[in-house]
N, CA, C and O of each residue as an XYZ file, in Angstrom:
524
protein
N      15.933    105.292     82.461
C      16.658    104.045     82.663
C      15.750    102.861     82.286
O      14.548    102.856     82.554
N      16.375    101.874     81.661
C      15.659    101.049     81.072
C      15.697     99.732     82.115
O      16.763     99.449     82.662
N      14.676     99.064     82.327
C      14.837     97.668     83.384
C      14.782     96.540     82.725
O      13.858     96.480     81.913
N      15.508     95.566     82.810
C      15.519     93.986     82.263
C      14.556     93.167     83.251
O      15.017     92.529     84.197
N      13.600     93.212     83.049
C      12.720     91.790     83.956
C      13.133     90.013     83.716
O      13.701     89.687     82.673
N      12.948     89.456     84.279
C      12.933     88.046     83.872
C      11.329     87.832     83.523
O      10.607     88.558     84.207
N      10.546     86.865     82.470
C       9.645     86.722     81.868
C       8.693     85.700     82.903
O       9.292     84.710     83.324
N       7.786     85.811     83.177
C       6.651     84.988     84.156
C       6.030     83.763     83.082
O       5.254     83.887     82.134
N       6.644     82.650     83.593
C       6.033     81.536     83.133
C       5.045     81.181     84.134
O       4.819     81.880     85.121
N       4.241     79.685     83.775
C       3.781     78.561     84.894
C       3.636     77.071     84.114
O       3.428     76.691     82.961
N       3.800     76.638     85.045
C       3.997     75.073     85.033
C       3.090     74.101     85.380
O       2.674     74.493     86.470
N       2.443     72.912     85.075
C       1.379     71.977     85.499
C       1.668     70.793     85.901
O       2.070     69.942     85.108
N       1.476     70.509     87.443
C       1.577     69.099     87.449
C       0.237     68.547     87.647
O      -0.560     69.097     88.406
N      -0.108     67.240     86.848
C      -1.286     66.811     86.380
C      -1.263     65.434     86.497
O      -0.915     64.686     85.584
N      -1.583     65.119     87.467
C      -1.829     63.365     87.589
C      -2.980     62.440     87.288
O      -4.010     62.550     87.953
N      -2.881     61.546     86.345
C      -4.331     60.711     86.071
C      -3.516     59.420     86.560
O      -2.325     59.110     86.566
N      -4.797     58.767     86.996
C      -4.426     57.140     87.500
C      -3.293     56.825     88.195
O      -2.926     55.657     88.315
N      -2.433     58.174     88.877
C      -1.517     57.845     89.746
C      -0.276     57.822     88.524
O       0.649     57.092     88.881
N      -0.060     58.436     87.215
C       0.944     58.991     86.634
C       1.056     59.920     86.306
O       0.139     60.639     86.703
N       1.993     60.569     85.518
C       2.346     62.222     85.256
C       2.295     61.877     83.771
O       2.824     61.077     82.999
N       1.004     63.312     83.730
C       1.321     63.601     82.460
C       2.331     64.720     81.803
O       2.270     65.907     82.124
N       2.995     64.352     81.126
C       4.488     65.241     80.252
C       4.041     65.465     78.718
O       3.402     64.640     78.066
N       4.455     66.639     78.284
C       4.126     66.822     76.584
C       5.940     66.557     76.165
O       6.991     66.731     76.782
N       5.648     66.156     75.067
C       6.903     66.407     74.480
C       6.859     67.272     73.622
O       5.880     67.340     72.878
N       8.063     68.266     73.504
C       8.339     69.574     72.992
C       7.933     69.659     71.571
O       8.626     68.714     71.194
N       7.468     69.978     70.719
C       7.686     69.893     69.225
C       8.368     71.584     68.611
O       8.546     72.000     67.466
N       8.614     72.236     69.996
C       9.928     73.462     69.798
C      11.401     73.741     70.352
O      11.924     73.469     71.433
N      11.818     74.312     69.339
C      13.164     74.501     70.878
C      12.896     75.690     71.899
O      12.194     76.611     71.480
N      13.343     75.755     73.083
C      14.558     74.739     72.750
C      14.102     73.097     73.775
O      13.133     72.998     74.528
N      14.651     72.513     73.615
C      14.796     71.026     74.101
C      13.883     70.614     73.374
O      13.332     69.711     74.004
N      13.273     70.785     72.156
C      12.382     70.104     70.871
C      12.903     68.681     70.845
O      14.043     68.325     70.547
N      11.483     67.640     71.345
C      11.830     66.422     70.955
C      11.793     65.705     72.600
O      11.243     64.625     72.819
N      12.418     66.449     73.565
C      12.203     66.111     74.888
C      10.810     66.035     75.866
O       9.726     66.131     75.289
N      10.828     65.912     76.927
C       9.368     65.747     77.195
C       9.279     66.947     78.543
O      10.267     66.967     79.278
N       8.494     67.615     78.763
C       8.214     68.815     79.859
C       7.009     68.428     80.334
O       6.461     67.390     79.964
N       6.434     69.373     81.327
C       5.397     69.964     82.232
C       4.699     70.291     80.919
O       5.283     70.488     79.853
N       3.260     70.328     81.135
C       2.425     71.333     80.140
C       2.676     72.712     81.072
O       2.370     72.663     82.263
N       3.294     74.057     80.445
C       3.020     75.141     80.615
C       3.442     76.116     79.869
O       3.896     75.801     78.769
N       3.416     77.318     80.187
C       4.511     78.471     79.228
C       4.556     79.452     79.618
O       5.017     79.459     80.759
N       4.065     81.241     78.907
C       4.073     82.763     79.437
C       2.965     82.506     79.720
O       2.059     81.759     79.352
N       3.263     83.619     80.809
C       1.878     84.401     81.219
C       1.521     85.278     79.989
O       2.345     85.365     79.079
N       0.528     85.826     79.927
C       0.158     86.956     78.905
C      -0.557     87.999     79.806
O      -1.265     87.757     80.784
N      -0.114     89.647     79.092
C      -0.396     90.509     79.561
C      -1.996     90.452     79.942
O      -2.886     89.982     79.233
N      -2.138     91.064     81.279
C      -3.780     90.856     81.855
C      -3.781     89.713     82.403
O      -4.224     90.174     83.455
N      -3.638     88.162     82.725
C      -3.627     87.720     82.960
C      -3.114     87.053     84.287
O      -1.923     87.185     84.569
N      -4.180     86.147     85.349
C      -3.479     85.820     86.345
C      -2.792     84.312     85.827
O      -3.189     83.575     84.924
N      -1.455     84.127     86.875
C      -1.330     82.393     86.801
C      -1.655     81.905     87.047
O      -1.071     80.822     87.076
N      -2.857     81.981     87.506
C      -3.936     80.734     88.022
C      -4.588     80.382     86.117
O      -4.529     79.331     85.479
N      -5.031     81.447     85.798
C      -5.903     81.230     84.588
C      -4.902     81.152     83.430
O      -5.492     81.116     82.350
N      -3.148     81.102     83.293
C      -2.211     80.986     82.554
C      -1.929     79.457     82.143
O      -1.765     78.891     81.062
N      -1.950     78.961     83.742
C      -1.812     77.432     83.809
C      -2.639     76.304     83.409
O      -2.392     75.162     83.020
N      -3.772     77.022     83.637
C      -4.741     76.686     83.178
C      -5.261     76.301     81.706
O      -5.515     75.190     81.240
N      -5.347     77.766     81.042
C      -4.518     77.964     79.411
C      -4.062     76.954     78.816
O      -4.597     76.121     78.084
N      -2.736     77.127     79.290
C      -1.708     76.433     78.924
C      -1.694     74.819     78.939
O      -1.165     74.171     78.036
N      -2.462     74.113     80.292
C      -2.537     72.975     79.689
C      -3.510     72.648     78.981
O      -3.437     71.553     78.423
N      -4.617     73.412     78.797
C      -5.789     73.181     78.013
C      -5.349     73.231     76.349
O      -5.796     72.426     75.532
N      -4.363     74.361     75.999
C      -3.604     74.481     75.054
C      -2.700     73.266     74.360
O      -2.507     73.060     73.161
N      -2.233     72.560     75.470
C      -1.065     71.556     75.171
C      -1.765     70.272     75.250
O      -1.543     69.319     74.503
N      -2.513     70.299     76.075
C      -2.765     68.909     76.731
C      -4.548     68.371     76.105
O      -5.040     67.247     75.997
N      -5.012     69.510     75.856
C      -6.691     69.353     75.705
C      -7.603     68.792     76.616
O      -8.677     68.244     76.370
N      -7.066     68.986     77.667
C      -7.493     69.071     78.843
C      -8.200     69.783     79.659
O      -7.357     70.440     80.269
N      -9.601     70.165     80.195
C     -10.104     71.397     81.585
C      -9.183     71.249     83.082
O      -8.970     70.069     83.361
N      -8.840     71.849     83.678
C      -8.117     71.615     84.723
C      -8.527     72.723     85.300
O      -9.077     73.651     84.707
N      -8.190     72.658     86.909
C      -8.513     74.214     88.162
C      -6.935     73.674     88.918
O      -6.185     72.697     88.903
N      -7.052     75.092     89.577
C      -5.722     74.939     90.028
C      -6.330     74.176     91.323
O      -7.300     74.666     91.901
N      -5.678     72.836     91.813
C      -5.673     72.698     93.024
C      -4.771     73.206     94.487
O      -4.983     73.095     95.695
N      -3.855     73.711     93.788
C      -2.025     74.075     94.811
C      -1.018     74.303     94.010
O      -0.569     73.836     92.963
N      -0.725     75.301     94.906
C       0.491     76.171     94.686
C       2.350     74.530     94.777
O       2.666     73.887     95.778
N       2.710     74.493     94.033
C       3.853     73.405     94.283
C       4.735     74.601     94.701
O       5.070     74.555     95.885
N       5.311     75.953     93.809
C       6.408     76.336     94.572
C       6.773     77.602     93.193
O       5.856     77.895     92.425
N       8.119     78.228     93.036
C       8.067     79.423     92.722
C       9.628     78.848     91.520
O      10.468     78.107     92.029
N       9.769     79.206     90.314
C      11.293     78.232     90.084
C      11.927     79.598     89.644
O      11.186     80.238     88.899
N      12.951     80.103     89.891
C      13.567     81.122     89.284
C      14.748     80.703     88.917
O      15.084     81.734     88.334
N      15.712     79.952     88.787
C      17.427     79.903     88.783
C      17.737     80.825     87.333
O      17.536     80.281     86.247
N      18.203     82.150     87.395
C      18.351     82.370     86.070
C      19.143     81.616     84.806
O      19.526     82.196     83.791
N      19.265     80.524     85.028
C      19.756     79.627     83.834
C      18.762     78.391     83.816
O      19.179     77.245     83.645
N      17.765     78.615     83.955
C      16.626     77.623     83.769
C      15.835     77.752     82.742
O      14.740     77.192     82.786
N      16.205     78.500     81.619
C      15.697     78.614     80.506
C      16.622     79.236     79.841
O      17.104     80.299     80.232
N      17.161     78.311     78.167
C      18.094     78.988     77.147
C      17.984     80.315     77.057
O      18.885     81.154     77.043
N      16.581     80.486     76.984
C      16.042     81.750     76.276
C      16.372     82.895     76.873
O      16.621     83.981     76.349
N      16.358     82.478     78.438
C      16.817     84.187     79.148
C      15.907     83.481     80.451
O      15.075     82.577     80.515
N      16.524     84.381     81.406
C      15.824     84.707     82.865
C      14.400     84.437     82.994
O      13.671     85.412     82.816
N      13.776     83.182     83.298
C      12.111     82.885     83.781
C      12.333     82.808     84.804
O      13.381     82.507     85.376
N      10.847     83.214     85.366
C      10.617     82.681     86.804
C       9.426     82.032     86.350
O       8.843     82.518     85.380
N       8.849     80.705     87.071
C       8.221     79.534     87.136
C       7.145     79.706     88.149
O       7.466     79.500     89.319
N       5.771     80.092     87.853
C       5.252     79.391     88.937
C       4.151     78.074     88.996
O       3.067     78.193     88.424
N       4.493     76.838     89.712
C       4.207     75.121     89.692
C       3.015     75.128     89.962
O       2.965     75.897     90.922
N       1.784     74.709     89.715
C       1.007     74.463     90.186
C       0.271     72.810     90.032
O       0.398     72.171     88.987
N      -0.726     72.105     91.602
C      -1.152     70.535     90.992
C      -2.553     71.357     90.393
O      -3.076     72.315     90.961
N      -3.017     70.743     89.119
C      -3.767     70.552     88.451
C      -4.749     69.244     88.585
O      -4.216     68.142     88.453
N      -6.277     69.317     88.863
C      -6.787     68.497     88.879
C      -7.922     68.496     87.646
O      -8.876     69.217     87.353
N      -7.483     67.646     87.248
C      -8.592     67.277     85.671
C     -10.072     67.187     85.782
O     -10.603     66.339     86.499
N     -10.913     68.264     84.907
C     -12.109     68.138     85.529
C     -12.604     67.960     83.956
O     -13.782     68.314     83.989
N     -12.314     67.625     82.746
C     -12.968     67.153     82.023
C     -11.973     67.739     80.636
O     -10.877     68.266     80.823
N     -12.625     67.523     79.144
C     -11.783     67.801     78.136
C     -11.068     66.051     77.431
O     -11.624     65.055     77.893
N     -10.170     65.866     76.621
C      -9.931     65.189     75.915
C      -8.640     65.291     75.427
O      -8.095     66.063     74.639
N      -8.033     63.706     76.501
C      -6.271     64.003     76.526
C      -5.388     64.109     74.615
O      -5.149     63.026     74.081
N      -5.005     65.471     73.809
C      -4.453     65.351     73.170
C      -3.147     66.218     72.818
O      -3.163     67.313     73.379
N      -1.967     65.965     71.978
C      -1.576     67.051     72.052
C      -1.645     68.032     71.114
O      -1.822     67.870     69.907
N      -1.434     69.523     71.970
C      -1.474     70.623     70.916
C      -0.786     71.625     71.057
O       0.046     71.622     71.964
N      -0.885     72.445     70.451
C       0.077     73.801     70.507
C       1.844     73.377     69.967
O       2.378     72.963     68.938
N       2.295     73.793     71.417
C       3.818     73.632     70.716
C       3.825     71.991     71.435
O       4.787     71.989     72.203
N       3.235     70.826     71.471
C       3.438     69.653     72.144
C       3.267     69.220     71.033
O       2.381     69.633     70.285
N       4.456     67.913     70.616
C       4.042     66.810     69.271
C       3.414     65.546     69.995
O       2.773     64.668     69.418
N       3.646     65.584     71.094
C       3.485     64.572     71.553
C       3.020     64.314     73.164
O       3.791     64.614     74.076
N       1.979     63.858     73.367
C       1.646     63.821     74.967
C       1.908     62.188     76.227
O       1.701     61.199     75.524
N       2.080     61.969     76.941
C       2.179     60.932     77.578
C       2.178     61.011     78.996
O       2.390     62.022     79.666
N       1.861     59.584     79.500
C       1.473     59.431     81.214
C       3.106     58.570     81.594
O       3.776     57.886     80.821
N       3.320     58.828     82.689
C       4.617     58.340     82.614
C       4.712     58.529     84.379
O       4.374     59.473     85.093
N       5.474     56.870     84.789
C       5.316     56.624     86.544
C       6.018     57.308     86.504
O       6.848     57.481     85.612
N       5.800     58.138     87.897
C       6.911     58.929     88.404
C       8.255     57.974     89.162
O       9.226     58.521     89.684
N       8.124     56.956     89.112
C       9.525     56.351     88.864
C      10.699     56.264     87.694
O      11.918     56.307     87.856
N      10.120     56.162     86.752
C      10.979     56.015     85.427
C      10.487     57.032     84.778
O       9.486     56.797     84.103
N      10.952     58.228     84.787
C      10.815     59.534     84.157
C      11.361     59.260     82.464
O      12.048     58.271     82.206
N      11.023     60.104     81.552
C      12.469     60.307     80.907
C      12.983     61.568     80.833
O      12.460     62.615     81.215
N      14.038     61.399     80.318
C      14.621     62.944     79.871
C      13.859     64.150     80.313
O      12.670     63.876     80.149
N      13.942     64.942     80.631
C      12.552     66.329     81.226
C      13.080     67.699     80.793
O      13.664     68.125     81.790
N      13.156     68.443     79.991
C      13.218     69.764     79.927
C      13.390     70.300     81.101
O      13.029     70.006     82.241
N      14.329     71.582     80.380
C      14.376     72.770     81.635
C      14.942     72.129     83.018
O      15.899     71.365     82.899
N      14.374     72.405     84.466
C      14.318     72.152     85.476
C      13.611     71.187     85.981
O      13.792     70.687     87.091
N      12.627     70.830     85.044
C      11.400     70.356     85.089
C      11.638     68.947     86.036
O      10.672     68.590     86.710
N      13.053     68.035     86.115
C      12.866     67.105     86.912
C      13.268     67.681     88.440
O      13.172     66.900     89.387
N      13.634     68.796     88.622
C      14.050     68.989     89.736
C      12.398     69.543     90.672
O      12.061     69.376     91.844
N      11.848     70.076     89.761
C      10.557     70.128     90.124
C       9.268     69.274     90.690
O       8.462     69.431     91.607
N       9.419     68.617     90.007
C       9.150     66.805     90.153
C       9.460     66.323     91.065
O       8.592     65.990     91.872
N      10.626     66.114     91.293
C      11.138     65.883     92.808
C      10.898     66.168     94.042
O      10.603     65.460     95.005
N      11.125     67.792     93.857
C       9.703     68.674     95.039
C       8.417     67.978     95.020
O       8.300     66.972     95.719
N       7.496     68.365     94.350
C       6.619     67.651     94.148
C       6.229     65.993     94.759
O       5.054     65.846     95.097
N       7.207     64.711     94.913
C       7.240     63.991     95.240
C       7.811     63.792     96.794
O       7.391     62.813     97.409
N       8.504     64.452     97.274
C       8.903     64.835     98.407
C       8.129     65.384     99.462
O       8.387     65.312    100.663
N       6.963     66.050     98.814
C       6.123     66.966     99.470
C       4.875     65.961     99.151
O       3.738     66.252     99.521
């Protein structure tokens, strides 16, 4: 019997000077919009050192995980198929804010006037601000 998993992402929230940093997509899907720096886990790998990765990947950034934000599963939270999400705060410990990978574009942005956010990604945010 064959099993369908849902795919293990993670997510970064990353604050400098009291704003959020967001990449904007330069893939689909939501190419052009602005997200979390994150993505897959890869085989062997923990999500501590995924998230990590990943914004170093996107963002050109060093970061450690400081906290767990929370766990995102809704299976329609990604076009692609069934993710589960796990959030973590990121605290910047050195590196050079640019973007890369699948990001065209990087930015700091008050968590008052968001824009547009990929995925779930503002509902996440919200947690995040709440807490």
């Amino acid at each position: 019997m064959e099993y369908k998993n849902p795919a293990l992402t993670v997510d970064g929230i990353i604050i400098i000077d009291g704003k959020l940093l967001l990449i904007k997509r330069g893939r689909d899907p939501f190419k052009g919009q602005y997200a979390l720096p994150g993505g897959f886990v890869e085989i062997g790998e923990r999500v501590e050192e995924a998230v990590e990765r990943e914004a170093k990947e996107e963002t050109g950034l060093d970061t450690e995980v400081r906290d767990l934000i929370g766990v995102y599963s809704a299976p329609d939270r990604d076009p692609r198929g069934h993710t589960v999400s796990v959030v973590f705060y990121l605290k910047v410990i050195g590196g050079q804010m640019k973007a890369g990978d699948d990001a065209c574009d990087i930015g700091l942005f008050d968590l008052n006037a968001l824009p547009e956010l990929a995925f779930d990604h503002s509902k996440i945010i919200d947690d995040y601000i709440k807490n």
